[in-house]
N, C-alpha and C positions, 0 to 999 in steps of 0.2 A: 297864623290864619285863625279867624275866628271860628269854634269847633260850629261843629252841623249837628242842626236839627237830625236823628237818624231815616232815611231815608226808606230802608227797608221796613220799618214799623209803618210808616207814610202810605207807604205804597203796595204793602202787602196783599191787599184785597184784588190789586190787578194783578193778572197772569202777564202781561205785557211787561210787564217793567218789573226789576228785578236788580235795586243800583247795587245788592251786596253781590250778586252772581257776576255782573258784569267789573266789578271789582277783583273776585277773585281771579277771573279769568287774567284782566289786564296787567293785575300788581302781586309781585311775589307775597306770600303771607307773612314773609320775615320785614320787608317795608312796613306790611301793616302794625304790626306788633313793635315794632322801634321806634314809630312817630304815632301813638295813639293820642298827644292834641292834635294832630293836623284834621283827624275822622271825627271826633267825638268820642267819649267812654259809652255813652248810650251805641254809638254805630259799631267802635268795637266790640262789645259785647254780642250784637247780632250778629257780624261778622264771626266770630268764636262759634257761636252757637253754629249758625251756617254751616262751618268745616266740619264739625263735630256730626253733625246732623248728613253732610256728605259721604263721611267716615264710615258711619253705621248704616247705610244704605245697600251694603252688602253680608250685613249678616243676618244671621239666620236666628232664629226664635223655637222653641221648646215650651211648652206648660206643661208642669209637673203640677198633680190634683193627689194631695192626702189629706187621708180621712182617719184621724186617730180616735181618740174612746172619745173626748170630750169635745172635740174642736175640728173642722176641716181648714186647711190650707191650700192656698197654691202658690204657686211662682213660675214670673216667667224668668224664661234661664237661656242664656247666650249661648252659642255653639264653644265656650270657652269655660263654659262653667259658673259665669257669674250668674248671680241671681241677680237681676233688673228691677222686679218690681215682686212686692211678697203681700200678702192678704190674708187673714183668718176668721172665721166665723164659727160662733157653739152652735152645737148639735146638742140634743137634749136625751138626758138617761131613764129611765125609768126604774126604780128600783121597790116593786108591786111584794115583793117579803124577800126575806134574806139571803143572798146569793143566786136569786132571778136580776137579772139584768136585762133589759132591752130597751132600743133604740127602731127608727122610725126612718125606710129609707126613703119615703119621700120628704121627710125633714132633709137627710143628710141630701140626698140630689140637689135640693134647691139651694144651701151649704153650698154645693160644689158650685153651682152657675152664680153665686155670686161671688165667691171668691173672685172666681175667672174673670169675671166679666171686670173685675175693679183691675185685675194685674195686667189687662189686654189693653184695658183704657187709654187710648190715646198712641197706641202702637200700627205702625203700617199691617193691618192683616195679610197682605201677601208676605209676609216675613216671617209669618208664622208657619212651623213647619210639620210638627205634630206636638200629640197630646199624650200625655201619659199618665196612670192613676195607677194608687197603691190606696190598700186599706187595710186595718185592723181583721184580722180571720173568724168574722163575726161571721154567723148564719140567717141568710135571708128568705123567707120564706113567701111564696107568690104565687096565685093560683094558674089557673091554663087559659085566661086574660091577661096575664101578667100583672093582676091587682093585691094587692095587699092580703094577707090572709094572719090572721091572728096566732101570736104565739103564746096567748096567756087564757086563763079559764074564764075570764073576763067578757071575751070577744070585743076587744077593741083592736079592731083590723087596722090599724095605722102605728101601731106596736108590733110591727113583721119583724122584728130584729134581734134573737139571740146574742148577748154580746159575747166576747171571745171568752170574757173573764165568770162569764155564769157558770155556776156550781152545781144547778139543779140536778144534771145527771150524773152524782155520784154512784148509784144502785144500778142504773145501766150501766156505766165504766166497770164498776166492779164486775158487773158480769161479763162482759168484752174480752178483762181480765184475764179472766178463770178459764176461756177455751183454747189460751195459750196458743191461737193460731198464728201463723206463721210470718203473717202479715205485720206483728206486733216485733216481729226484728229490726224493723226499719222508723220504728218508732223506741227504740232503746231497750225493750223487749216489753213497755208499760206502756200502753195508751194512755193520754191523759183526755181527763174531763172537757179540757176547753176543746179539745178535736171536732170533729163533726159529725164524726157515727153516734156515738153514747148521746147526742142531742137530737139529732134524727128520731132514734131509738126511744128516749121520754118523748117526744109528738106524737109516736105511734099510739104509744103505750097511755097516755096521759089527754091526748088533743083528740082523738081516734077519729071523730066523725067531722070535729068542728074547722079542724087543720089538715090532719093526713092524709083523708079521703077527697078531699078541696085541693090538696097540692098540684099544682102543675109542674113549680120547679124550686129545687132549692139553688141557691147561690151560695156560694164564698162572695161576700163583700166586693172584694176588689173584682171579683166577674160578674159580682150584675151591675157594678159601673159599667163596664164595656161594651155592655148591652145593652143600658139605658143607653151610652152616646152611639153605637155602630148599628140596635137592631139585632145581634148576632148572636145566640146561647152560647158560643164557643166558651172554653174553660180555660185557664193558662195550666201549665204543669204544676207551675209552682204553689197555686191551691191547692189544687188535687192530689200532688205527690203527699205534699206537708203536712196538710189536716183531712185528708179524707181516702187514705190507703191505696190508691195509684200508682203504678210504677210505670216509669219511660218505656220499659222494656215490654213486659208482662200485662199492665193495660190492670185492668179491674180481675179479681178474684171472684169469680161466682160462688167460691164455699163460703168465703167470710160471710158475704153478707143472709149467706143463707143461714148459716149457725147463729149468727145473733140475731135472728129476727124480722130480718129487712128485705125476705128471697118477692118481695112486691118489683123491687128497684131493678133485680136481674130480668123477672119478665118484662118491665119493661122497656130493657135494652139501655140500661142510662141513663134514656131520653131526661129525668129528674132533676139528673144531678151531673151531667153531663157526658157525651160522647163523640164529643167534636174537639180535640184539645190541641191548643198553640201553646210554642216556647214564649216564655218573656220577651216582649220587645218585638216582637212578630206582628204583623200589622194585621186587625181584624176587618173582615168585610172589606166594604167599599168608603172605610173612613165616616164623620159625626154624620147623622144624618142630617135632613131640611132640620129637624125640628129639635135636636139634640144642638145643633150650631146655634139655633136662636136661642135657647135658652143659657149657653154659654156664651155667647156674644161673639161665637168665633167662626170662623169661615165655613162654609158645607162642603165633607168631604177632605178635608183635610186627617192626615194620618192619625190610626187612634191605635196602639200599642195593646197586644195581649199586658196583663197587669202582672201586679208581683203585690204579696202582703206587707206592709208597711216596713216590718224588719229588715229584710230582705232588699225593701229600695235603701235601706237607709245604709246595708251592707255593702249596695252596687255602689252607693256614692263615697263609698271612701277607700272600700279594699283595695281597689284596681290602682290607685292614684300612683304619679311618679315619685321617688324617694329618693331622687339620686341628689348628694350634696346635704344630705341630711346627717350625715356621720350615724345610722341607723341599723343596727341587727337585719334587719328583712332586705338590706339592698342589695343587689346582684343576687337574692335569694327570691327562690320561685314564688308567686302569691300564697303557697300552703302554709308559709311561714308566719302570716299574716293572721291575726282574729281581729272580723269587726264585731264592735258590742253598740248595740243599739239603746239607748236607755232612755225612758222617758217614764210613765207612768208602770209600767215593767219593763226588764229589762231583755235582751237576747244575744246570745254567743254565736255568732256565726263565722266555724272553722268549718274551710275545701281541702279537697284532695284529690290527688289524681287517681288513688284506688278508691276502692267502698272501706271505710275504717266504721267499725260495731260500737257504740260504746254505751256501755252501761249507763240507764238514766240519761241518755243524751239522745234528743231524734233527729232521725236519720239514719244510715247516709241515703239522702237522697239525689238522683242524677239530676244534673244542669236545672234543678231549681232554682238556684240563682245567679251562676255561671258557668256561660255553657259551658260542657264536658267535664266540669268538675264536679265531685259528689259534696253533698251538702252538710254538716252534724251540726244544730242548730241547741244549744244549751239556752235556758233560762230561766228567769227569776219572776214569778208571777205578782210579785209586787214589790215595787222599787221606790218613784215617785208618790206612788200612793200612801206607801208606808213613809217617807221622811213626811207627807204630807199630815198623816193621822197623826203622828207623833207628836211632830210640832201642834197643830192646830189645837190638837187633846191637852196640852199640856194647861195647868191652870193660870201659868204666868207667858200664855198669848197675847190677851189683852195687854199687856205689858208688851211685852215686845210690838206689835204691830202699832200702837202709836210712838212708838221710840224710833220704827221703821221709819214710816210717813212722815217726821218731825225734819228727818236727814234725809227725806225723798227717796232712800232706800228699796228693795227688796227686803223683807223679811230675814230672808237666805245670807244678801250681802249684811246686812245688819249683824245677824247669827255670827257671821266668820271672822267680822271685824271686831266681836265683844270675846271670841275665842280666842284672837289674838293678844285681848286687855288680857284676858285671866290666866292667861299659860306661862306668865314671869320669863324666866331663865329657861323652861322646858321646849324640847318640841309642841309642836299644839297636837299631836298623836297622842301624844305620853300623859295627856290628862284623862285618859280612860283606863287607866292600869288595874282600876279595880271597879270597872261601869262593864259588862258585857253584855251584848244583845245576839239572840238568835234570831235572825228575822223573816221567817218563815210565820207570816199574821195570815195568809193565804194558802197556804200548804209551802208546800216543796215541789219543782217543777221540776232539777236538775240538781243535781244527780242523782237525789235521791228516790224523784218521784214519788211521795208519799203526800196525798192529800191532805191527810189527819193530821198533819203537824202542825203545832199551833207554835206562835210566836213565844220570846222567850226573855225577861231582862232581870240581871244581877248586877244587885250595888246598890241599888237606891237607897235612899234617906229622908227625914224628913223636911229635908228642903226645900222649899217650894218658889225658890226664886228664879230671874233669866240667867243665872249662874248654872241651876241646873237643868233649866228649857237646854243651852245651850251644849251641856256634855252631854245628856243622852241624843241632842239630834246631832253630835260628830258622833259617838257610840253606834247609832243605825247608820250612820254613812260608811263606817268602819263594816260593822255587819253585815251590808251590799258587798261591800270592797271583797271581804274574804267569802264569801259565797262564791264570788267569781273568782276566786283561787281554787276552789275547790272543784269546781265546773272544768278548769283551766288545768287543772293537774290529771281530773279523771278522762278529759281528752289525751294527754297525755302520755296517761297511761296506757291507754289503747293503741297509741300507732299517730297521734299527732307531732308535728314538731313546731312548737309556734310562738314566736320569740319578740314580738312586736303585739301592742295594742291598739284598734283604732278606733278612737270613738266618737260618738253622733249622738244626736238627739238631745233632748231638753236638759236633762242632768250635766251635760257634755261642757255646758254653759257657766257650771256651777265648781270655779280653780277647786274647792274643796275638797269635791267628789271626785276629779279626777289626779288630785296628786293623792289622795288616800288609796288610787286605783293602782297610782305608777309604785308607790310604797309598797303595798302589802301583796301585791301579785312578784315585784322584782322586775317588771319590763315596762319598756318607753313609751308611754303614749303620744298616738299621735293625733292631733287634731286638722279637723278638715279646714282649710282656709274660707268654705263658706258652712257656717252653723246649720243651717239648713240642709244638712245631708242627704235628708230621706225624699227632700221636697228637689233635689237635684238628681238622686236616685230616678227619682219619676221621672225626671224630664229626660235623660238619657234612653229612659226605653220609649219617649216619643218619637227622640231622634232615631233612633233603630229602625222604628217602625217608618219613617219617611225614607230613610235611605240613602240618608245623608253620611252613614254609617258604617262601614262593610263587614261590622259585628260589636257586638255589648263592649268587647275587650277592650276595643279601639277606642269606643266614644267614652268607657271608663279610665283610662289611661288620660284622653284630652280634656276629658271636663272635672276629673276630681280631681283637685288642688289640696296640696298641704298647707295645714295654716303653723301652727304652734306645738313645739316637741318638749314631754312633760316630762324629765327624765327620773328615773326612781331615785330616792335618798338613803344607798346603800350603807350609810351609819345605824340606819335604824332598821337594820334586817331583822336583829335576833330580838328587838322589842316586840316586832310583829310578826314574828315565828312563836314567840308564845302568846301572843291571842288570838293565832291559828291553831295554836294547840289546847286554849280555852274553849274554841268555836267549836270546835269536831267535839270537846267532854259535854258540853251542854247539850247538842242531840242526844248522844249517848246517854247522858242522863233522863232527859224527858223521856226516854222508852222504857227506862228502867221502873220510871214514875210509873206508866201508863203500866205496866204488867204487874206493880204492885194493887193497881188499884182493881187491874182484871175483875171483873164481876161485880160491879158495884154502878 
């Protein structure tokens, strides 16, 4: 039979006629698919499409909205986990003198609707079932209009945005410090700088007339998303526990805020900085509103999820996942067993437990901050991505590398790993830093040490200035990350952790390098998630929550985070990297010894 013009492409524009429906009705789709000259390849194809399009007509839809330092994402995400459709857009920094950071959330809002609007594109909006956003635990700052109010001496009111990684309130922190109140247990026993009180604390102190006295409200990030889409000031716990001294239990402390400075916020009841607060994933208000829907291009009214800080989703998306048939340490063993590490421009340790465990330089433990009922200790490295980033970039034979990249369409990154593998001969490619060591602490120390003042640290160098040694000191700082998180990973440990499995997310996650240097020098499996997108899957799970399609986080973490690929450690090479763990710990130790000889100078 001579093939056919396709009929459904013919015909499409009538609602009346319909020759691929009235086909599948008539003829099994095993006929169709056996005899594809009898229909045409154009008719099969529409046919195909058809079924497929049939198929998906019952499931269900998720947006997951993050907002990381440099960039907003979103995706939409299937009730199964997959990501469908993914989008990204930059957001812009401001860096006004050294260690002031701020960003602009009416930049990042519009960031978020067009993401959305690009990953919705072309999807059944009744399929869609909620929304969900995480953010970076920047500080938002916004008067009692809800309009922008300035965070710099400047007054340029469209710079409302503290980033999480600002350094300014070091001299507030320290004094936070020093009244050793009690609240500072649940924070490792050390507030750190990126938190929310010590930058609160420099507004007062620093902005007094032009910000503090203008303030209507501050936000966490990820809660004045929810607010921009629902309308609602509500706060999720997991901001408020994490970066701004909260307890599930106990609620707000009236001494803290009185001792350091801030007894403004007690009289007025909250109202600031929040007194209405939901679990992650708990559905805010009455859903986006009219005008929150339009500007995300998505339904009115549709579920909008209490939020979680970007770590924290990227933890929901892979902790929970199934493991069974993985030949893996954590299987048949309870999630405690489990660290996820999040890493991207810095990194984060996020180990649960069923008790509250203390641990030194580690914050937390905090209740059902990120899964309910279990407490939270959240270890990190305040500069990861950033730091291979300075390295490499700084180095003088960039230029050299980056058209050697582009020549072979490479990444930089992949470029780096495939000339490391030229030059390691007969050796492991670990063993070419035997006598390269990095501290990398270029940002302070976040965990465990928590000490601000620590400055970055590298031995070995030479006068070499080729992509021979661009590329050992940039495995040297991946090695440096790697045992940071040994040390994070052991002082949990030591506390009352038990956790035998690694998982990990985020952009580094991407990079084989970084994480067989992780499964090497810590001793345990990494596990990757079957979609890269963790955090942007993290989100969308607490959409789904929040619609109710769910009957708890546990559930819809179990169904929709997938295993992708298991990194297993390369237990030949323990005791090579038990002594550049016993390198790493003498170079702290040394730079203190530095710093106290130079006391007074």
């Amino acid at each position: 039979m001579e093939a056919m013009t396709c009929p459904w492409c013919y015909f499409q524009s009538c609602p009346q006629v319909n020759p691929v429906d009235e086909l599948l009705a008539a003829s099994p789709s095993a006929r169709i698919l056996e005899n594809p000259g009898i229909f045409g390849l154009n008719f099969l194809f529409c046919v195909l499409l058809k079924m497929h399009s049939k198929k998906q007509t019952s499931v269900k839809y998720y947006v997951g909205i993050d907002v990381g330092s440099a960039s907003v994402r979103a995706a939409l995400v299937d009730e199964f986990g997959t990501v469908v459709a993914h989008a990204e857009q930059p957001i812009q920094i401001w860096e006004p003198q050294p260690d002031h950071y701020e960003q602009s959330s009416a930049d990042i809002w519009a960031a978020c609707c067009t993401v959305t609007k690009k990953v919705v594109c072309g999807i059944d909006a009744s399929r869609i079932r909620g929304v969900g956003f995480d953010a970076t635990c920047s500080l938002v700052v916004v008067d009692k209009q809800f309009q922008p109010l300035a965070v710099n001496s400047e007054g340029q009111n469209y710079r409302n945005v503290i980033m999480w990684m600002d350094h300014r309130a070091v001299s507030q922190v320290d004094r936070i410090n020093a009244t050793k109140h009690r609240v500072l247990s649940y924070v490792g026993g050390v507030m750190s700088v990126e938190m929310q009180p010590p930058k609160l604390l420099w507004i007062k102190e620093n902005l007094q007339e032009s910000c503090w006295e203008k303030a209507g409200y501050f936000f966490d990030l990820p809660d004045f998303l929810s607010w921009k889409a629902t309308g609602v000031t509500a706060r999720s716990l997991c901001t408020l526990v994490c970066k701004w001294t909260y307890t599930s239990d106990g609620g707000w402390d009236d001494s803290f805020w009185n001792i350091i400075g801030l007894e403004d916020l007690v009289k007025d009841k909250y109202k600031k900085i929040g007194n209405h607060v939901l679990s992650p994933g708990e559905s805010v208000g009455k859903g986006l509103t009219p005008e929150a829907a339009k500007d995300l291009g998505l339904p009115e009214g549709i579920a909008v999820a209490a939020s979680l800080i970007d770590a924290h989703a990227g933890g929901l998306g892979v902790i929970g996942a199934d493991v069974k048939g993985h030949n893996l340490p954590c299987e048949n063993q309870p999630i405690t067993s489990r660290v996820a590490m999040i890493c991207g421009t810095s990194s984060c340790h996020m180990g649960v437990s069923e008790t509250p465990i203390f641990v030194p330089g580690v914050w937390g433990p905090y209740f059902s901050a990120m899964v309910p009922g279990l407490w939270l200790n959240e270890g990190g490295q305040s500069a990861t991505g950033k730091l291979i980033e300075h390295v490499v970039r700084g180095h003088v034979a960039f230029p050299e590398l980056q058209s050697k990249a582009a020549a072979r369409a490479q990444s930089i990154y992949t470029y780096l790993n495939s000339h490391l593998d030229l030059i390691k001969k007969s050796l492991p490619v670990g063993f070419l830093t035997v006598d390269l060591h990095v501290w990398p602490d270029f940002h302070g120390n976040r965990s465990p040490l928590t000490d601000l003042t620590l400055k970055g640290m590298v031995v070995g160098l030479t006068l070499s200035r080729g992509l021979d040694e661009l590329a050992l000191i940039y495995l040297a700082t991946i090695q440096a990350i790697a045992l940071g998180t040994r040390h994070i990973l052991e002082t949990m440990q030591a506390a009352g952790h038990h956790l035998n499995t690694l998982f990990l997310c985020g952009g580094l996650s991407k990079n084989p390098l970084f994480v067989q240097m992780h499964a090497d020098i810590t001793g345990k499996p990494v596990v990757l998630s079957k979609e890269v997108e963790s955090v942007l899957v993290g989100a969308a799970i607490l959409g789904a929550c929040a619609s109710g399609d769910f009957a708890s986080i546990q559930e819809a973490m179990a169904k929709m985070g997938k295993i992708g690929r298991v990194v297993q450690p390369n237990h030949e090479h323990k005791r090579f990297y038990d002594k550049k763990y016993e390198v790493f710990l003498k170079l702290v130790e040394h730079q203190r010894e530095y710093r106290a000889i130079m006391k007074g100078f």
